[in-house]
Each structure stands twice: as C-alpha cells, then as structure tokens.
C-alpha positions as CSV (number, residue, x, y, z in Angstrom):
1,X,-26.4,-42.2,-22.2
2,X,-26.3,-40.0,-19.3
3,X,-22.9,-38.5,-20.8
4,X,-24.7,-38.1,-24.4
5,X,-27.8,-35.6,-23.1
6,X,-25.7,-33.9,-21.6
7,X,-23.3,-33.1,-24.3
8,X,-26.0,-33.0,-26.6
9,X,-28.0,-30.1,-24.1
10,X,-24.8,-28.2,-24.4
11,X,-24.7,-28.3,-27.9
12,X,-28.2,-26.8,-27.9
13,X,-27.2,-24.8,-25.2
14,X,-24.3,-23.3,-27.7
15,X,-26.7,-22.5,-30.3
16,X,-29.7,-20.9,-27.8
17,X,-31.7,-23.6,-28.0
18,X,-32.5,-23.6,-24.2
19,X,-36.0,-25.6,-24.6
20,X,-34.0,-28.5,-26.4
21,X,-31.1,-28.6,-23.9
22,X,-33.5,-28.3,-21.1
23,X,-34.8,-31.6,-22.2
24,X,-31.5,-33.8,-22.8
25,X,-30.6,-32.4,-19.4
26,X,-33.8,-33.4,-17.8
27,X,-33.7,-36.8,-19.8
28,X,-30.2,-37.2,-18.3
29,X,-31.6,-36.3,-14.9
30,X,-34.0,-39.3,-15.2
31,X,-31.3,-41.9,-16.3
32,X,-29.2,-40.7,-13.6
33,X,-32.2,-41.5,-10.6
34,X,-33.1,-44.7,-11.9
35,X,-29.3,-45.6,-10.8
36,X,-29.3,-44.1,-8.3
37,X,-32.6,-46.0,-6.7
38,X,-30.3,-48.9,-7.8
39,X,-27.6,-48.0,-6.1
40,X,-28.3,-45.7,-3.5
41,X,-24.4,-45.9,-2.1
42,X,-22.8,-45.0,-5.2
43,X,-21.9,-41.6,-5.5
44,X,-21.3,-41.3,-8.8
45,X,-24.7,-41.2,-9.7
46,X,-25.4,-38.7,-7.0
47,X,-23.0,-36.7,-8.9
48,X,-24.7,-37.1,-12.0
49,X,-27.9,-35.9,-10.8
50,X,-25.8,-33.1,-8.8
51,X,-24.6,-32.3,-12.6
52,X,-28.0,-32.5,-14.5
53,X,-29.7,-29.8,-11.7
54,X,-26.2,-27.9,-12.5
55,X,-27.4,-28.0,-15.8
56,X,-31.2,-27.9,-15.3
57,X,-29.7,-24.2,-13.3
58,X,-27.8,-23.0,-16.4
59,X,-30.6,-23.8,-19.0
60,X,-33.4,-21.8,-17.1
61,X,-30.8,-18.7,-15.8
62,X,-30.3,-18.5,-19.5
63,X,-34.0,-18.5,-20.4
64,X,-34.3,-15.6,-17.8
65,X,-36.4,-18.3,-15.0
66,X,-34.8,-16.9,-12.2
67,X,-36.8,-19.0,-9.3
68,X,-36.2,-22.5,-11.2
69,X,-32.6,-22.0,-11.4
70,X,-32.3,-20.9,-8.0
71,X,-34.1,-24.7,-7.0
72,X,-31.8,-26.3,-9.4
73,X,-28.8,-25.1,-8.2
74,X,-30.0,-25.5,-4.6
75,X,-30.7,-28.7,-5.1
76,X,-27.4,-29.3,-6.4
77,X,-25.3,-27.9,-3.3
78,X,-27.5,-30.2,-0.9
79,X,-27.1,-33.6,-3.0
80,X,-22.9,-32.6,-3.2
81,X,-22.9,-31.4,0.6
82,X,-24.1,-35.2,1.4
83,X,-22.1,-36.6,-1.1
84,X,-18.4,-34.2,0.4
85,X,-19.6,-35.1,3.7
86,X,-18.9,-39.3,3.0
87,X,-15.8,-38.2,1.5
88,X,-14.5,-35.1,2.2
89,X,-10.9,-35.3,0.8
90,X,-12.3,-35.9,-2.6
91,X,-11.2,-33.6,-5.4
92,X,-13.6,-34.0,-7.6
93,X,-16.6,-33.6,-5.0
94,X,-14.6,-30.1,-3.7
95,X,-14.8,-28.7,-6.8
96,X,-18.1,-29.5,-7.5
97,X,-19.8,-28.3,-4.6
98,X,-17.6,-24.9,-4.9
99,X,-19.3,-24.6,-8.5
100,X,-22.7,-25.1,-6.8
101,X,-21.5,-21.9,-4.2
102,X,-20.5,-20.0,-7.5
103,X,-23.5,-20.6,-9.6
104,X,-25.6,-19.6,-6.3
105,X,-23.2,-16.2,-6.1
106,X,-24.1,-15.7,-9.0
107,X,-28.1,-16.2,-9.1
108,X,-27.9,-13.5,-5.7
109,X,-26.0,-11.3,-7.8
110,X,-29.0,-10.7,-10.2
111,X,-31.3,-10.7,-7.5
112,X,-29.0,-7.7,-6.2
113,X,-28.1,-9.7,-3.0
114,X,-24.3,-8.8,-3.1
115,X,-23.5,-9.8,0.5
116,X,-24.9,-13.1,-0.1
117,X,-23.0,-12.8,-3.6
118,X,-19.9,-12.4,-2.2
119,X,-20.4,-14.8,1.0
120,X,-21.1,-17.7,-2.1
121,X,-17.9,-16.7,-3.4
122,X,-15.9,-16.5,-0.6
123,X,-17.2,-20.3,0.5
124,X,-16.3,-21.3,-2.9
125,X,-12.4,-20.3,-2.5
126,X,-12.4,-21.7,0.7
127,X,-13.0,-24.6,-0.5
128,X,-10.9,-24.9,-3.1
129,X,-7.7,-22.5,-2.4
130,X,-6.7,-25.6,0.0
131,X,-7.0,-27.9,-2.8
132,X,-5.2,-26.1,-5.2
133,X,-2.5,-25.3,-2.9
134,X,-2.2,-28.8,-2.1
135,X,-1.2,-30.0,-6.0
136,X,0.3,-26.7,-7.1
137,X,0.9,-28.6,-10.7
138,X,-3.1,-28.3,-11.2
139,X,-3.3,-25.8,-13.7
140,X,-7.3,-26.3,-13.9
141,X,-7.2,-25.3,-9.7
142,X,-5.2,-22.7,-9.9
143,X,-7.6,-21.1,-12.4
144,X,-10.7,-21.8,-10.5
145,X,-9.5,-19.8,-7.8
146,X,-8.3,-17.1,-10.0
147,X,-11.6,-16.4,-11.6
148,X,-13.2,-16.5,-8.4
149,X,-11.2,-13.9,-6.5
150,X,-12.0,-11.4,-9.8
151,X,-15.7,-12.2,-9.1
152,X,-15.3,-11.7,-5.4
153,X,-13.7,-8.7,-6.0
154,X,-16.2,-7.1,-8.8
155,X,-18.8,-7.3,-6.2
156,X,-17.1,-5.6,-3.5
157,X,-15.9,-2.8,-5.6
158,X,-19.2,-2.2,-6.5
159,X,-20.1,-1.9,-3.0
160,X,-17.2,0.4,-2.6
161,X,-15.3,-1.9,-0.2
162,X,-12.0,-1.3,-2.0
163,X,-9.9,-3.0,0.7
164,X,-11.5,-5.7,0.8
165,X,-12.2,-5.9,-3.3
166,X,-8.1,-5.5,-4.1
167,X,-7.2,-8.2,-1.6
168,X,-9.1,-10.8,-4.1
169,X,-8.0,-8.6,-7.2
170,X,-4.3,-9.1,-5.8
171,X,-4.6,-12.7,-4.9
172,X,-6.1,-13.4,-8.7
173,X,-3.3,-12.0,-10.4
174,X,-0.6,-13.4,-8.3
175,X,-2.3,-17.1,-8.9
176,X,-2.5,-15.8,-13.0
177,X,1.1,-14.7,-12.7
178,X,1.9,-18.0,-11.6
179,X,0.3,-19.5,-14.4
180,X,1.5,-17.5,-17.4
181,X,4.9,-18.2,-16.3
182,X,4.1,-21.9,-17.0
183,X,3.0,-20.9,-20.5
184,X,2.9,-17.5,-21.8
185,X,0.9,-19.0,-25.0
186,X,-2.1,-20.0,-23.0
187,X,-4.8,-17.1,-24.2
188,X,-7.2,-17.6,-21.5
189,X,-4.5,-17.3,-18.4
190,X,-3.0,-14.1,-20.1
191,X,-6.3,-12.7,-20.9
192,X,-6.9,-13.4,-17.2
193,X,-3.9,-11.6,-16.1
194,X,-4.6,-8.6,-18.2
195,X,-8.4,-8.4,-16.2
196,X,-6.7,-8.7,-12.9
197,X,-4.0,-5.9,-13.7
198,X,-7.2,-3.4,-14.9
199,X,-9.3,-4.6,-11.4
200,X,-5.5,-3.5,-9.5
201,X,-5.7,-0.4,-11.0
202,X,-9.6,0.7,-10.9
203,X,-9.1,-0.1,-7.4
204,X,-6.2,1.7,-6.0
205,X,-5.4,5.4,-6.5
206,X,-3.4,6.0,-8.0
207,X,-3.0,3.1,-10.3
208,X,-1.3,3.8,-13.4
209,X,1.5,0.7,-12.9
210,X,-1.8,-1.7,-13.2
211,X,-2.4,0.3,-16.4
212,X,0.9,0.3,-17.7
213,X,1.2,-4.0,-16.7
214,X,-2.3,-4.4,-18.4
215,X,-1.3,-2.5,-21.7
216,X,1.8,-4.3,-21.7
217,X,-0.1,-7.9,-21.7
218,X,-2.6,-7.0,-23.7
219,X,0.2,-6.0,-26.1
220,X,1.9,-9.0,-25.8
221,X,-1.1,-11.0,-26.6
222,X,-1.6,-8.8,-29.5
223,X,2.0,-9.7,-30.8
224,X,1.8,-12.9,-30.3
225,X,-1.8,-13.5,-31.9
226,X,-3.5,-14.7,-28.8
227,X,-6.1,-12.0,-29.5
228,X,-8.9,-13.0,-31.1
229,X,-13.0,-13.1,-31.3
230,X,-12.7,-16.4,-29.6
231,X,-11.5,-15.0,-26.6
232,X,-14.9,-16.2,-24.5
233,X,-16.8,-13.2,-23.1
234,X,-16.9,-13.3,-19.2
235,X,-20.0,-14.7,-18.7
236,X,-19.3,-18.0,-20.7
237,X,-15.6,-18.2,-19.3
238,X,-16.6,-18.0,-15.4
239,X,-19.1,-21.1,-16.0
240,X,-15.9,-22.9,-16.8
C-alpha cells in the first residue's frame, strides 16, 4: 500500500497534479508511521517515511512552497543520518541520504545560497564516490556521481571559480566516458557526456576540443537515433 501511493503520487506528479500526489504521498507517509510505532527497530520503514518526506519535498518544490520542502527534505536527511549511522556500510542507506544532500543543494540554490549549494553537493559525492568506486560494475553509481559533479560544477562557474568548477566538469565526463564505453546505445549516458564536454569547454579558454568532442557526440547520437523529445530535460533527469 505504501508502494502504491507512492507510484500513484508520481503518476499525478507526471501529469502536474501536485495537490493529488501530495496526498498519496502523505497517505503513504501515514502507513509508513503506523509501522514504524510497530516496529520501531526496523529500518525499512524508517526508510519509507525518509522516502514519503523525499516526496512530500518534491511535491511542494514543484508547487513553488519553498519553506515546506525545505522541512520535508530536512526531515528526510535526519531520519537517514540515524538510519546510516546503525549501518553505515549500507548501499542503499548511502545513496539515500546523498539524495537528501542533493535535494537540499538544490532547495539553497533557489534560495541563492550557492556555497551551501555546492557544500550539499560536494557531501553528496563524498558519500557516494567511495561506493561507486567500490563496485565499479554499478552503472546506476557511476551515474549518480556523474550528474552530481555537472551540478557541482554549474554552481561554481557561476560563481566564477573555474578551477574549482572544471575539476567536477572533468571528473563527470571521465565517469560518462567510462560508461558510454559499456554501451554507446544508452541515450541518457551519451547525452551526459555531450553536457560534460560543453561545461569542459565553457570553462577553459580556450576550449574548442570540448566543442569539437561535444559536436562529435551529439552527432553520433543524431546518427544513431538516440535523439529525441524524450530526452528528459535537466531538471527531471537530476531527480533521478
């Protein structure tokens, strides 16, 4: 049940129908406390309230609630810093509380607190550049950390820290290198690739080999079909 409103609230979600999803997710919310106060040891359902706030965050950032997703996704990180802390080796509770640092980043960022943007960021691939090193076979880590360097990096070219901004520019495209080597048919990691060769060249001076590796991918992509409408825009693809 707790599964289904939250499937359902992203359904809603996908059509704009914030008031609805907020409602599944908050129904899903209240299945998931009612196991918890039944089992207050399990974390799983510590995780599935860590989710519905997740959600809860999304919903109300989308309606433009600024404040109220800020507490949701607050909430979040605190119930997954407990939760890591029993179990600190877990996979699943690294990534989670990494996506609770990104979502954070990214509620700063409209409050125009890039430092704090960046410092979300940066805790988020601290977190999860040691697991993904550790099973270099995880496609789905490699990623994470991928995205998360071109975020990092955004915001630090925007604050003119170029250095600093082309370090996490270069380490993205070397992980989406890596993965496009695996499979060059995979439209998301290519289109990834092609974003990190543009952010190489807007940062360094001159930079037309990152234009001339970004046209060639992107024309690759074009030759191969990979290009089309559904390619997610960046804010939908860097929620994962």
């Amino acid at each position: 049940l707790i599964v289904t409103h939250y499937n359902i609230g992203h359904l809603a979600m996908d059509d704009g129908r914030f008031e609805e999803a907020l409602s599944h997710f908050n129904g899903g919310l209240a299945l998931a406390e009612e196991l918890a106060k039944e089992e207050p040891a399990n974390p799983l359902w510590q995780f599935d309230i860590g989710r519905a706030y997740e959600r809860i965050g999304r919903a109300s950032q989308a309606m433009g609630e600024i404040e109220p997703a800020l507490a949701a996704f607050r909430r979040k990180h605190d119930i997954m810093s407990a939760v890591m802390a029993r179990d600190p080796a877990n996979a699943t509770w690294i990534r989670d509380l990494s996506l609770a640092d990104e979502f954070l980043g990214d509620i700063a960022l409209e409050q125009g607190d890039k430092v704090q943007a960046v410092s979300r960021y940066e805790a988020s691939l601290g977190r999860m550049m040691p697991l993904r090193d550790s099973d270099p076979s995880n496609a789905e880590h490699q990623r994470f950390t991928s995205v998360t360097h071109l975020k990092a990096g955004d915001v630090l070219e925007g604050m003119g820290e170029l250095d600093r901004a082309r370090d996490h520019f270069r380490r993205g495209m070397e992980t989406s290198e890596r993965l496009v080597e695996i499979d060059p048919g995979n439209a998301n990691w290519e289109w990834d690739l092609f974003r990190a060769y543009q952010r190489m060249a807007s940062s360094s001076s001159p930079g037309p080999q990152w234009h001339r590796k970004a046209l060639g991918v992107i024309e690759k992509m074009d030759a191969d079909g990979l290009l089309s409408e559904d390619l997610p825009p960046i804010q939908r693809w860097l929620n994962r």
